[in-house]
C-alpha positions in Angstrom: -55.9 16.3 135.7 -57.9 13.5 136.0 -59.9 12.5 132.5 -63.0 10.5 133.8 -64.1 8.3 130.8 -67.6 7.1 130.0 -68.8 3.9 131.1 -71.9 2.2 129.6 -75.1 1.8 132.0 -76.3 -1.7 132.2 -79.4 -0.5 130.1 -77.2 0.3 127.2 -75.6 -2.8 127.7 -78.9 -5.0 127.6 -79.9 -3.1 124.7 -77.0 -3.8 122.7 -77.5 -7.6 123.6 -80.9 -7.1 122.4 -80.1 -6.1 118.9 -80.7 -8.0 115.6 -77.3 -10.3 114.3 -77.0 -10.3 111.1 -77.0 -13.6 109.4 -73.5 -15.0 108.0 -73.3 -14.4 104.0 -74.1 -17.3 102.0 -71.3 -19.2 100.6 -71.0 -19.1 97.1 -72.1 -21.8 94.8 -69.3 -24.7 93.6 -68.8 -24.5 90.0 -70.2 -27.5 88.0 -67.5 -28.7 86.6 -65.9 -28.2 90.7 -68.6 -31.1 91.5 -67.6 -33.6 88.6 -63.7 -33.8 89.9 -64.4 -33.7 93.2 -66.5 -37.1 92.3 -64.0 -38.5 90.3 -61.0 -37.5 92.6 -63.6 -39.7 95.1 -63.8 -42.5 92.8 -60.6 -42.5 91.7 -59.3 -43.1 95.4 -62.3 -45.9 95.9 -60.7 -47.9 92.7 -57.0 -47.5 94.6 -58.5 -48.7 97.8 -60.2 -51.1 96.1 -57.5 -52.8 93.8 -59.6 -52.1 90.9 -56.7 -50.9 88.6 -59.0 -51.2 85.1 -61.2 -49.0 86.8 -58.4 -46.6 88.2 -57.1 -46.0 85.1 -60.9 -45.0 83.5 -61.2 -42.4 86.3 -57.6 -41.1 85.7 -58.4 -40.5 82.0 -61.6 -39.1 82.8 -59.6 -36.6 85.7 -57.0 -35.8 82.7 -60.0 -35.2 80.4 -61.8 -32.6 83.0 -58.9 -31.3 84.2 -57.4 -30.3 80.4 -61.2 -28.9 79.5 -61.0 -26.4 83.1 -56.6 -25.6 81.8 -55.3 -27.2 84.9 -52.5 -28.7 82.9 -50.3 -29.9 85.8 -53.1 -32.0 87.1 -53.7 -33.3 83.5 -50.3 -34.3 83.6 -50.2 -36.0 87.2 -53.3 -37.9 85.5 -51.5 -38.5 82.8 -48.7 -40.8 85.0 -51.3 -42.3 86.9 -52.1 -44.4 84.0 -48.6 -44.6 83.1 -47.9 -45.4 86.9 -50.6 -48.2 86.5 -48.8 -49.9 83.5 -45.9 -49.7 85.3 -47.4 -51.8 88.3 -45.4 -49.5 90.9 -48.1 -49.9 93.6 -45.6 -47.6 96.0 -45.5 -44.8 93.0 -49.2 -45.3 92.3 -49.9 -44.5 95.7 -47.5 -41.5 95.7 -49.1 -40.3 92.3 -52.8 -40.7 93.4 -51.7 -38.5 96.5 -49.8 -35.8 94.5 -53.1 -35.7 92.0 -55.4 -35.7 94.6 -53.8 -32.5 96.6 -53.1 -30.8 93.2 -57.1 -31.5 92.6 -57.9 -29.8 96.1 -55.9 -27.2 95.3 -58.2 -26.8 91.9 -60.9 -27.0 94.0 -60.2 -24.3 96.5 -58.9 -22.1 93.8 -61.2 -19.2 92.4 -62.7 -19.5 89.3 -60.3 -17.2 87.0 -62.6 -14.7 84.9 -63.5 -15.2 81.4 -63.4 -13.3 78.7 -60.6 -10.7 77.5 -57.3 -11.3 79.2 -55.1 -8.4 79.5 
């Protein structure tokens, strides 16, 4: 038995074309306090580039700041050795310790916002 299946005549076919896409959904809004480290994460890596240690170490205690506020305490605490890695004048650990913050910072970034409220 031979099953004959439906094929689509090419006015169908243009008609579908025709129809209306839909627009993308917007993407949601960055949190505020999401726009404040990603400008200090920026600055931060413009005072490494730069040499500007006094300046590094500001924007490290500002990073450790935000980030204990927001309860990301593992990037408080990679902030935390970045100033220690700046007394220590390691300039191969510095750079390793800017890097590590500045991926656990991304990771903040990308991460959604955990509800408030009542935990359960």
């Amino acid at each position: 038995m031979d099953h004959a299946y439906p094929t689509f005549s090419a006015s169908v076919c243009d008609l579908l074309a025709r129809l209306p896409v839909p627009p993308p959904p917007a993407a949601p809004l960055p949190r505020p306090g999401a726009l404040r480290l990603a400008r200090r994460l920026a600055r931060l890596h413009a005072a490494l580039d730069g040499g500007a240690f006094a300046r590094l170490e500001a924007e490290a205690r500002a990073i450790e700041r935000l980030a204990r506020s927001a309860g990301h305490a593992e990037m408080a605490r990679l902030a935390a050795r970045v100033t220690g890695g700046i007394a220590a004048a390691d300039a191969a650990a510095l750079a390793a310790l800017v890097a590590r913050l500045s991926r656990s910072g991304r990771a903040a970034l990308a991460a959604p916002e955990a509800p408030r409220g009542r935990r359960i």
